[in-house]
Kinemage of the C-alpha trace (Angstrom):
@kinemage 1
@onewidth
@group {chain A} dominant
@subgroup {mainchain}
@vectorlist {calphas} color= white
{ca unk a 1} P 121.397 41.295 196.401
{ca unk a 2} L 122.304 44.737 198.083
{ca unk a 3} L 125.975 43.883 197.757
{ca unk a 4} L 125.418 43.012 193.823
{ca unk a 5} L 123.966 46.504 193.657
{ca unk a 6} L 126.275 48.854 195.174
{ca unk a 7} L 128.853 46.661 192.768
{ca unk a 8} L 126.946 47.296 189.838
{ca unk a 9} L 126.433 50.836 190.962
{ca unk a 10} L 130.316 51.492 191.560
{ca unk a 11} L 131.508 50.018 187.941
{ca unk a 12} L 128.746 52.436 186.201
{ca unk a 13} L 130.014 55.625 188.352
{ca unk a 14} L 133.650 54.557 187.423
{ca unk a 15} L 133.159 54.050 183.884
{ca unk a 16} L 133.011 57.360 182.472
{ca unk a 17} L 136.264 57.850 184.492
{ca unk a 18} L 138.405 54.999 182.867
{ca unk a 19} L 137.214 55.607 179.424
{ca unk a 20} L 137.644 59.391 179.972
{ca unk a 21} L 140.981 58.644 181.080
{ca unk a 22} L 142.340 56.352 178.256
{ca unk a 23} L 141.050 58.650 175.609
{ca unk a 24} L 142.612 62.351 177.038
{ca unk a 25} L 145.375 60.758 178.568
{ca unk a 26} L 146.798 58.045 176.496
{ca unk a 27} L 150.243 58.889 175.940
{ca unk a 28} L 151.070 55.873 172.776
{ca unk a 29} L 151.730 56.885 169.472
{ca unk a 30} L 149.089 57.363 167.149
{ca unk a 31} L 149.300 55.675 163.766
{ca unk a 32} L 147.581 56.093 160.670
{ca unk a 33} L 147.624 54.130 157.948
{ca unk a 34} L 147.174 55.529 153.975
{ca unk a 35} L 144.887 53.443 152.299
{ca unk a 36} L 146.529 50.568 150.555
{ca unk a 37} L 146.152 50.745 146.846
{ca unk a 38} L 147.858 47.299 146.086
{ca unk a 39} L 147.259 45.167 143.088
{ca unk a 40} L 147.381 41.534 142.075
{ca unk a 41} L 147.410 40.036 138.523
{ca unk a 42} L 147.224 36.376 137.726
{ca unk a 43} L 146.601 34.185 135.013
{ca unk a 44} L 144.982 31.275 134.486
{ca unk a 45} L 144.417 28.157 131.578
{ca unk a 46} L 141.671 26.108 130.698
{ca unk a 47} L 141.649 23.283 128.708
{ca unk a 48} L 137.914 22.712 126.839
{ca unk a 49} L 137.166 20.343 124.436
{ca unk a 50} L 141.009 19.908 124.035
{ca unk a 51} L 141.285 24.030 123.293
{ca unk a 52} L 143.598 26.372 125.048
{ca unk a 53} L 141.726 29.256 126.912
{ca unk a 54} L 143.699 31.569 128.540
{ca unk a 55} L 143.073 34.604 130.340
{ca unk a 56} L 145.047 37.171 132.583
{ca unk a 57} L 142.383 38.261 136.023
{ca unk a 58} L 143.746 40.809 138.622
{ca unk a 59} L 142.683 44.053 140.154
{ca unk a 60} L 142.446 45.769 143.558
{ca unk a 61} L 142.987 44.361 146.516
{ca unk a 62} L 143.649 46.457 149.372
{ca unk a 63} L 145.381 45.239 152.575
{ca unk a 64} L 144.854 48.597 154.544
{ca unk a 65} L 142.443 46.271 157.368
{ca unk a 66} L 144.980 43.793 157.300
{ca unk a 67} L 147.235 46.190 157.727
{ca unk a 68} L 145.436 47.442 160.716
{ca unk a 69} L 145.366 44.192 162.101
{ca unk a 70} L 148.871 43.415 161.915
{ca unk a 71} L 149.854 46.414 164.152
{ca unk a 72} L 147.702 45.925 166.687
{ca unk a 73} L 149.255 42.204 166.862
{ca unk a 74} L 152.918 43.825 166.581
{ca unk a 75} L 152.778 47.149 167.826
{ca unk a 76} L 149.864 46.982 171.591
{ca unk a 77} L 151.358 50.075 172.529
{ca unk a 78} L 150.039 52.025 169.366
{ca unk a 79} L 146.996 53.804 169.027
{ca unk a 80} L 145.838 53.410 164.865
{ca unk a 81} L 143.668 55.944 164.431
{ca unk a 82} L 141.523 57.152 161.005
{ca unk a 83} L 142.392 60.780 161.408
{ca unk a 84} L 145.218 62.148 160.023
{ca unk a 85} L 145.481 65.167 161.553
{ca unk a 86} L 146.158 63.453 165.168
{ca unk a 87} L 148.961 61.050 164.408
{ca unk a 88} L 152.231 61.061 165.506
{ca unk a 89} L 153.389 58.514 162.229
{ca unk a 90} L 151.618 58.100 159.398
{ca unk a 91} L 152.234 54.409 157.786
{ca unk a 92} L 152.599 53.886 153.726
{ca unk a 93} L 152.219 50.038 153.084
{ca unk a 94} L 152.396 48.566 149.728
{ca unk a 95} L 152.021 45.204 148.674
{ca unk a 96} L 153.322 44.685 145.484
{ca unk a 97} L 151.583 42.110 143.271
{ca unk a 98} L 152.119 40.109 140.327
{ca unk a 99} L 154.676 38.245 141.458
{ca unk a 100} L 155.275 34.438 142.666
{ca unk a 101} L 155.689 33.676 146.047
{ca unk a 102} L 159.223 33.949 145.960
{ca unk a 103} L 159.094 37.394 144.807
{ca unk a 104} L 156.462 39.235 146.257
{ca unk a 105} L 157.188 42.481 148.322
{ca unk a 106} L 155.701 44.982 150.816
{ca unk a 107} L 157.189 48.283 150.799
{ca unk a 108} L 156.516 50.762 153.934
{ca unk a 109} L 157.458 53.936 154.673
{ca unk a 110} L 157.068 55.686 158.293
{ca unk a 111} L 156.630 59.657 158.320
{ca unk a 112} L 156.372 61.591 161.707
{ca unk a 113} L 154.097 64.271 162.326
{ca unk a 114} L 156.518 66.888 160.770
{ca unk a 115} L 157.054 65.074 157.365
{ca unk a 116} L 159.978 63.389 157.760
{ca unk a 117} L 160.571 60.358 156.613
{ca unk a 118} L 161.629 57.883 159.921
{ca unk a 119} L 161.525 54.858 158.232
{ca unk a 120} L 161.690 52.778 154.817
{ca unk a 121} L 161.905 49.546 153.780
{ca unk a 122} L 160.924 46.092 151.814
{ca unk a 123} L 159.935 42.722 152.931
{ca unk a 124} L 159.087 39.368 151.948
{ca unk a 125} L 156.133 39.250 154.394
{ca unk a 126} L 153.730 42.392 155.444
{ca unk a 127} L 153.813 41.242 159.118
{ca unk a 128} L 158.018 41.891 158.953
{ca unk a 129} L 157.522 45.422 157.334
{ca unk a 130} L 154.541 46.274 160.345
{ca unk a 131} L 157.553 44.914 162.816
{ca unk a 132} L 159.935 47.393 161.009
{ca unk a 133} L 157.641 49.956 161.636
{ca unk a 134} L 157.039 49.415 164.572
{ca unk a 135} L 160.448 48.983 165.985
{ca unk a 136} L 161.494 52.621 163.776
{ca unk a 137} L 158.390 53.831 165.595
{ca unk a 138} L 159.813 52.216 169.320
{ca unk a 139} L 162.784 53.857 168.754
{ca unk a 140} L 161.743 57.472 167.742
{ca unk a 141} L 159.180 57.492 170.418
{ca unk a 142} L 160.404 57.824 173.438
{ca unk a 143} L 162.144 61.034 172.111
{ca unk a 144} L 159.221 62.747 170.072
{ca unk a 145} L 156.646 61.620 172.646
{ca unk a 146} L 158.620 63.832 175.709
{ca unk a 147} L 157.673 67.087 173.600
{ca unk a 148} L 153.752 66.376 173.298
């Protein structure tokens, strides 16, 4: 029981100490992400009493969590965070709508902390853009993250 303890004791005296030393010292990139403002439009037919009934549906639908998601799966050694004003990149994703599967893209562009564009592109799938990204954002790294 005394051994359990002084454990138990140890981890809660070392906590404060690995979180406080993740969150000052964590030398990844930070990313933010810009809201996504994507669309998608459809259409659709009924048929009723043998009359045609057609209507056209779409609106929002953001993909800034999925987004999210998809870096952490791609990019582990990035920190996305929701202020601005401490990222090293800031990520523009857009999934463009209205198309067929074929067809549909997802534009991204990659900006560093100065402006600068690092990174543009457009892919079939948004997991291939995040892995463009991520590999513009591998690459500029290890340069940029010597002068912080």
């Amino acid at each position: 029981m005394y051994r359990e303890l002084a454990m138990v004791a140890a981890l809660v005296a070392l906590a404060p100490i690995v979180v406080e030393g993740e969150s000052k010292n964590d030398t990844r990139p930070r990313v933010f992400v810009v809201e996504s403002d994507s669309w998608s439009m459809g259409d659709e037919l009924n048929l009723l009493d043998w009359t045609d009934i057609g209507s056209v549906v779409g609106g929002a639908k953001p993909q800034t969590a999925e987004i999210v998601k998809t870096l952490h799966e791609r990019c582990p050694d990035v920190v996305v965070t929701r202020k601005e004003d401490r990222a090293d990149y800031v990520l523009v994703l857009e999934h463009e709508g209205g198309k067929d599967i074929v067809r549909k893209d997802n534009k991204f562009a990659l900006f560093n902390s100065d402006g600068d564009a690092l990174a543009s592109g457009s892919t079939r799938l948004l997991g291939n853009a995040v892995k463009e990204a991520c590999q513009a954002i591998g690459s500029d790294w290890p340069e940029a993250g010597s002068e912080r």
